[in-house]
PDB file of N, CA, C and O in Angstrom, chain B, residues numbered from 101:
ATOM      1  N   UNK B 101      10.762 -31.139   1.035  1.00  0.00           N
ATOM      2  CA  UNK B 101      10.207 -31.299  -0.317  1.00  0.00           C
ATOM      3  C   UNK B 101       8.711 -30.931  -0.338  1.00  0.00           C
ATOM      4  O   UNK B 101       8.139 -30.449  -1.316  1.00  0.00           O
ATOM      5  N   UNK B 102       8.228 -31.168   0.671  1.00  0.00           N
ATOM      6  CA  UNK B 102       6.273 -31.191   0.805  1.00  0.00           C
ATOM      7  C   UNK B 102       6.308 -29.278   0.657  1.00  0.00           C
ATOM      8  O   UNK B 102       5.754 -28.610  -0.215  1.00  0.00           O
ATOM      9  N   UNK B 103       6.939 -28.903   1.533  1.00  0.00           N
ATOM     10  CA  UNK B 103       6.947 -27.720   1.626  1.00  0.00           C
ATOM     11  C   UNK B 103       7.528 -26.795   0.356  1.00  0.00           C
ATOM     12  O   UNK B 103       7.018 -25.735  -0.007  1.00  0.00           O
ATOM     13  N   UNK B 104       8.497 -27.314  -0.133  1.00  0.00           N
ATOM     14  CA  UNK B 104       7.957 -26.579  -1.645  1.00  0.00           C
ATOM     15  C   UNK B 104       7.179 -26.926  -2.659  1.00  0.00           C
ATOM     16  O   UNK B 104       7.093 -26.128  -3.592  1.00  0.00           O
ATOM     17  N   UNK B 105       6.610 -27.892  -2.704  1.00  0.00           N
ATOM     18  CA  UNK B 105       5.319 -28.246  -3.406  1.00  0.00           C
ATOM     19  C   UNK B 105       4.232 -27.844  -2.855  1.00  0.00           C
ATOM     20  O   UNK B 105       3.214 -28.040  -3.518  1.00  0.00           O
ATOM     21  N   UNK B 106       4.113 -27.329  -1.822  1.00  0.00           N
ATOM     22  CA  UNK B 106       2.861 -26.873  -1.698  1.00  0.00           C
ATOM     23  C   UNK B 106       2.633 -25.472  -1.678  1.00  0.00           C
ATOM     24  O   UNK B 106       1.532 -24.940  -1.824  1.00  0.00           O
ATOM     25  N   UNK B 107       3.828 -24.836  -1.472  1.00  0.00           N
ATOM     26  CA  UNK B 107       4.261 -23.065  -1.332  1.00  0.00           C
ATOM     27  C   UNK B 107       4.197 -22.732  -3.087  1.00  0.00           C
ATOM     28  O   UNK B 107       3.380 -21.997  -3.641  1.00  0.00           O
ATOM     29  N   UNK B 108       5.036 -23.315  -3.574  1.00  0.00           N
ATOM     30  CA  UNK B 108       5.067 -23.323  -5.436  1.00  0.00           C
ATOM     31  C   UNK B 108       3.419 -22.828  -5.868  1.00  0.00           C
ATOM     32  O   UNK B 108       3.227 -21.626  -6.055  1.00  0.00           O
ATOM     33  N   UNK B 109       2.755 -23.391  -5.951  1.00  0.00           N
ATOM     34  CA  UNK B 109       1.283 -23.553  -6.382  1.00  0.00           C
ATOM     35  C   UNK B 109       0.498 -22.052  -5.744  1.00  0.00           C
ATOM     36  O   UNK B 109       0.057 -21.109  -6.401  1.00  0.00           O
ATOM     37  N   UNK B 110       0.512 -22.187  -4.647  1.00  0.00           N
ATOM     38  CA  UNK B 110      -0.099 -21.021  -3.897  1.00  0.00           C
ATOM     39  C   UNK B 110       0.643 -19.670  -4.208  1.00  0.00           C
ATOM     40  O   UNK B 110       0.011 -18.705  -4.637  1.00  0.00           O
ATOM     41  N   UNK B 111       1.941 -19.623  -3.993  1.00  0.00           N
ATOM     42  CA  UNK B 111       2.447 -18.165  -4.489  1.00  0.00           C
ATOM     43  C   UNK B 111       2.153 -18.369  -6.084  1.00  0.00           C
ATOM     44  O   UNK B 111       1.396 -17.429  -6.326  1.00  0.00           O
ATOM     45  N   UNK B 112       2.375 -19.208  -7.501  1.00  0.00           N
ATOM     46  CA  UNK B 112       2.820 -18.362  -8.219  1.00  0.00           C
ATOM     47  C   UNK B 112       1.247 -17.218  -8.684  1.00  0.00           C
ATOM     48  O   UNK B 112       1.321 -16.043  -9.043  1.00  0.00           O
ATOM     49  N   UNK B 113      -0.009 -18.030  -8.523  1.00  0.00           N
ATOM     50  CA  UNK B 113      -1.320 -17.473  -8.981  1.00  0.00           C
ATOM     51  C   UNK B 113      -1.519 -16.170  -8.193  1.00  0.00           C
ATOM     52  O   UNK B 113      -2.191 -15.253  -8.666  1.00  0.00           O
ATOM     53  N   UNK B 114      -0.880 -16.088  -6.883  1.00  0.00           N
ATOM     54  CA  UNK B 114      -1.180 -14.786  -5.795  1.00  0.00           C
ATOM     55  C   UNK B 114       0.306 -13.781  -6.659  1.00  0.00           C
ATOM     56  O   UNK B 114       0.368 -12.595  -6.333  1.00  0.00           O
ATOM     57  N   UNK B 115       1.268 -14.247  -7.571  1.00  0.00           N
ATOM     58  CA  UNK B 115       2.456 -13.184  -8.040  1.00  0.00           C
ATOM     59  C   UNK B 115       1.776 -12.802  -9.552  1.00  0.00           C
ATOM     60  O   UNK B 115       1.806 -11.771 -10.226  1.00  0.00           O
ATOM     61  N   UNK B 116       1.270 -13.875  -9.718  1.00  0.00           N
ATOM     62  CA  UNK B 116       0.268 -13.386 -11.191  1.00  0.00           C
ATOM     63  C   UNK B 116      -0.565 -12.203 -11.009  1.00  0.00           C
ATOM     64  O   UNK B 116      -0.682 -11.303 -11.840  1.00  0.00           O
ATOM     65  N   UNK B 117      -1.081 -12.255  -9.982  1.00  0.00           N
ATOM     66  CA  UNK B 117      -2.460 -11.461 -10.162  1.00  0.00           C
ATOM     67  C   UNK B 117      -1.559 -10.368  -9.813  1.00  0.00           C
ATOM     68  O   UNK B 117      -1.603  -9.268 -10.363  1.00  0.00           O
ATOM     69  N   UNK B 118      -0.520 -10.777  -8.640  1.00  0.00           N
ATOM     70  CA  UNK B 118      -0.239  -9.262  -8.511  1.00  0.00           C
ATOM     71  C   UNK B 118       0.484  -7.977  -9.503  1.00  0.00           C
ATOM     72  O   UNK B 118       0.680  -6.762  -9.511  1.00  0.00           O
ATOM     73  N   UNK B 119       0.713  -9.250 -10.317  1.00  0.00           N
ATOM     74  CA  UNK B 119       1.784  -8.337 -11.600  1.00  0.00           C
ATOM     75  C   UNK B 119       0.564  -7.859 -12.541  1.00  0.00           C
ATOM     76  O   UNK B 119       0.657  -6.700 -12.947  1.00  0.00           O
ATOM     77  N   UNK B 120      -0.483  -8.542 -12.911  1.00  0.00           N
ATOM     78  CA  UNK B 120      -1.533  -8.045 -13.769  1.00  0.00           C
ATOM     79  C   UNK B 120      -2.306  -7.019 -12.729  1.00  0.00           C
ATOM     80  O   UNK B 120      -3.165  -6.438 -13.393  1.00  0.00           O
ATOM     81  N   UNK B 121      -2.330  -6.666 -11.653  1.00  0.00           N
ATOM     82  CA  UNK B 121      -2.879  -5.336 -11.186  1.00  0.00           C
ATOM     83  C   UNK B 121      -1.646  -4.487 -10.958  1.00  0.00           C
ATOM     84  O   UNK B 121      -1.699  -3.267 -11.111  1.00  0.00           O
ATOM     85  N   UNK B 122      -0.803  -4.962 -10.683  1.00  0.00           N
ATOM     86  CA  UNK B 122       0.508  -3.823 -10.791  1.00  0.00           C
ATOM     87  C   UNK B 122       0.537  -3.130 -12.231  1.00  0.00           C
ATOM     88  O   UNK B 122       0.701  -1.913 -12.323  1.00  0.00           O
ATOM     89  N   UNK B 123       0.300  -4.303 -13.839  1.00  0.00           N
ATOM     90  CA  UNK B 123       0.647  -3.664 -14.505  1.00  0.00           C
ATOM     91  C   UNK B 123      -0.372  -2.637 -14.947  1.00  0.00           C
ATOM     92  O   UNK B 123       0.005  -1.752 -15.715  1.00  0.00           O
ATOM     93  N   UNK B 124      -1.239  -2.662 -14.661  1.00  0.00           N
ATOM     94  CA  UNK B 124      -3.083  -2.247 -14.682  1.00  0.00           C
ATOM     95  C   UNK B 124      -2.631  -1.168 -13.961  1.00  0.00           C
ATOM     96  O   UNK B 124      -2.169  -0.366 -14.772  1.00  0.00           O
ATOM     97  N   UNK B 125      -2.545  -0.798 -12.968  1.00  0.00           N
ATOM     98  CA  UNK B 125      -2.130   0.518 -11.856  1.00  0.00           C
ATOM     99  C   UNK B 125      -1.255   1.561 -12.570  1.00  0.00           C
ATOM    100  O   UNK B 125      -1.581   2.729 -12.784  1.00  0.00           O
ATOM    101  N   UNK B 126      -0.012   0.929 -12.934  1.00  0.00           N
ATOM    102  CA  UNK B 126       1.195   1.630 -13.773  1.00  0.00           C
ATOM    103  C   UNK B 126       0.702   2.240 -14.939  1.00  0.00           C
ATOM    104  O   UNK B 126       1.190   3.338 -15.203  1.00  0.00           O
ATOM    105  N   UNK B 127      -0.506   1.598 -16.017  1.00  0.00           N
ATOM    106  CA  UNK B 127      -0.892   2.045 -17.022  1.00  0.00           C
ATOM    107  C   UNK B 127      -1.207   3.509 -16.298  1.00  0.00           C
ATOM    108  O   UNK B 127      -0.615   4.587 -16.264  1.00  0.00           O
ATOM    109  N   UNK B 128      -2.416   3.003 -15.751  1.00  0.00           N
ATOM    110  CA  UNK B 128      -3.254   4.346 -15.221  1.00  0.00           C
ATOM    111  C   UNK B 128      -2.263   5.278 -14.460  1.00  0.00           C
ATOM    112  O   UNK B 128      -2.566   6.470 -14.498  1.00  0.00           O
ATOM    113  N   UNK B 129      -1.069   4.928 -13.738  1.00  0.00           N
ATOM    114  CA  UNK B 129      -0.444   6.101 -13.661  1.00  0.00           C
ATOM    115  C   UNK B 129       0.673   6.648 -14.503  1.00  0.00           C
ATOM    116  O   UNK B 129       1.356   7.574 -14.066  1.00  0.00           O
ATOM    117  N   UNK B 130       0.841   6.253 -15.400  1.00  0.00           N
ATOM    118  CA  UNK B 130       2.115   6.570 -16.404  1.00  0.00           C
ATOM    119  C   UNK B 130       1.507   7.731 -16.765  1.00  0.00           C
ATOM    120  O   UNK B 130       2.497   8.448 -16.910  1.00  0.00           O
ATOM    121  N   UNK B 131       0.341   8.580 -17.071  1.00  0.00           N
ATOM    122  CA  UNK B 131       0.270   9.340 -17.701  1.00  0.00           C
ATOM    123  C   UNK B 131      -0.066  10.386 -16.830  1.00  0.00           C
ATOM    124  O   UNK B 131      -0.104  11.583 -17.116  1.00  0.00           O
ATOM    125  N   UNK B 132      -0.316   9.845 -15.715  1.00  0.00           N
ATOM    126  CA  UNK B 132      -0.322  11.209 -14.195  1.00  0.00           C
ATOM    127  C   UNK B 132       1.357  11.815 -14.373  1.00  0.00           C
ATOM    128  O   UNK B 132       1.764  12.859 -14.884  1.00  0.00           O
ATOM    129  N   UNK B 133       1.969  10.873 -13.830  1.00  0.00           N
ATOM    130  CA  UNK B 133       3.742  10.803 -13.843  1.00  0.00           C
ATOM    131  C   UNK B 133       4.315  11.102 -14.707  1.00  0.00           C
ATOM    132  O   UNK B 133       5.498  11.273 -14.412  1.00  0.00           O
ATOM    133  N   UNK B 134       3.968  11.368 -16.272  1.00  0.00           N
ATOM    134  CA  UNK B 134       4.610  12.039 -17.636  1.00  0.00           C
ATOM    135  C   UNK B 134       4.338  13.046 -16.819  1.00  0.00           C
ATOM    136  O   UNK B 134       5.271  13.360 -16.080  1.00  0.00           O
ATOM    137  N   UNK B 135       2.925  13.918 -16.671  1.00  0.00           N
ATOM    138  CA  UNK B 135       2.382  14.962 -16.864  1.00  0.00           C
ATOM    139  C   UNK B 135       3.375  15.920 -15.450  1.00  0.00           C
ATOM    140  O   UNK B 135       4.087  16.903 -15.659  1.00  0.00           O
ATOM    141  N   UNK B 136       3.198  15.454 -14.481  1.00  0.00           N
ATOM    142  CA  UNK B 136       3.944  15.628 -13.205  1.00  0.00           C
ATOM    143  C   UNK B 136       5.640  16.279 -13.514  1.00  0.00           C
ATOM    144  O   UNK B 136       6.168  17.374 -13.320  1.00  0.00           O
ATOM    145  N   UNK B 137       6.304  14.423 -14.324  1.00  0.00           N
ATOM    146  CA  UNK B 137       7.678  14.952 -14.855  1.00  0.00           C
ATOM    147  C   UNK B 137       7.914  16.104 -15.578  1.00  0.00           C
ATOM    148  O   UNK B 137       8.856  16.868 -15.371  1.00  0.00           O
ATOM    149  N   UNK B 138       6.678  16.293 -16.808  1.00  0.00           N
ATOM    150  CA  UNK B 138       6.809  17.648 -17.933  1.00  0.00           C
ATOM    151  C   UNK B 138       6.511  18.490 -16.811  1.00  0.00           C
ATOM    152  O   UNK B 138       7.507  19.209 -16.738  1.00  0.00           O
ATOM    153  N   UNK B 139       5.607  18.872 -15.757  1.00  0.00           N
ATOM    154  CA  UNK B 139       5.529  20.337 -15.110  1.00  0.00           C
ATOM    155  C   UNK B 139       6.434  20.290 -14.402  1.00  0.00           C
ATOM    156  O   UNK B 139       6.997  21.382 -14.470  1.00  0.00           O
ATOM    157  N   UNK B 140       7.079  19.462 -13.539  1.00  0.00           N
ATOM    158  CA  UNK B 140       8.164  19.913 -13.059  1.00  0.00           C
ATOM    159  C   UNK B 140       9.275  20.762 -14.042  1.00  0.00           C
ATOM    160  O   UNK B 140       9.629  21.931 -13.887  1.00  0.00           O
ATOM    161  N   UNK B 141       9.679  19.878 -15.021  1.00  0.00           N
ATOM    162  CA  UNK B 141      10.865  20.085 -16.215  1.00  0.00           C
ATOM    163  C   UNK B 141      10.541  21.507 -16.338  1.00  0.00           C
ATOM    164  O   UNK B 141      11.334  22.335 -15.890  1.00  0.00           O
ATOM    165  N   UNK B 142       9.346  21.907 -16.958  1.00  0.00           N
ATOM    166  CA  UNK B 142       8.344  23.324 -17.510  1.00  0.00           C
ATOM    167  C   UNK B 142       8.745  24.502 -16.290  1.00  0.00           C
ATOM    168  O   UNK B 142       9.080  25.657 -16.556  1.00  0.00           O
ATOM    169  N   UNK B 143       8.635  23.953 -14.957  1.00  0.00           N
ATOM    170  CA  UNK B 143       8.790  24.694 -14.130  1.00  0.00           C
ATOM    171  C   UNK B 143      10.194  25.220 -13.795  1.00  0.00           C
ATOM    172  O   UNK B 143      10.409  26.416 -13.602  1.00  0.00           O
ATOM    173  N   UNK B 144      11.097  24.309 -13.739  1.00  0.00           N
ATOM    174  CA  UNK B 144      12.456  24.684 -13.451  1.00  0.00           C
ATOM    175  C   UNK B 144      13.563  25.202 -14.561  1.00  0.00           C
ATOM    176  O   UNK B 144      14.696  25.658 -14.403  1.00  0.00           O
ATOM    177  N   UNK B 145      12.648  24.906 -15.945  1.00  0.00           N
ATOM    178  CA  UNK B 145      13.349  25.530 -16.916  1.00  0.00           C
ATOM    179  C   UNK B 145      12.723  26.784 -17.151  1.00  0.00           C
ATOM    180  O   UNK B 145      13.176  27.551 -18.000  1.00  0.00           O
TER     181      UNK B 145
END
């Protein structure tokens, strides 16, 4: 029991942050990765 009360607390603030810089990262690359997907598409068609 100690041991998930004390694991609980510590991961969820270290899965927070990591999802708010994951989603921060993804912004900034979604529009590399459109651009990438359209030249490929551009290229093979």
């Amino acid at each position: 029991m100690e041991e998930h009360t004390f694991r609980k607390p510590t991961f969820y603030p270290l899965n927070y942050k990591g999802l708010c810089r994951f989603a921060q990262i993804f912004k900034e690359l979604l529009p590399i990765i459109q651009r990438i997907d359209w030249a490929e598409k551009s290229v093979t068609l």
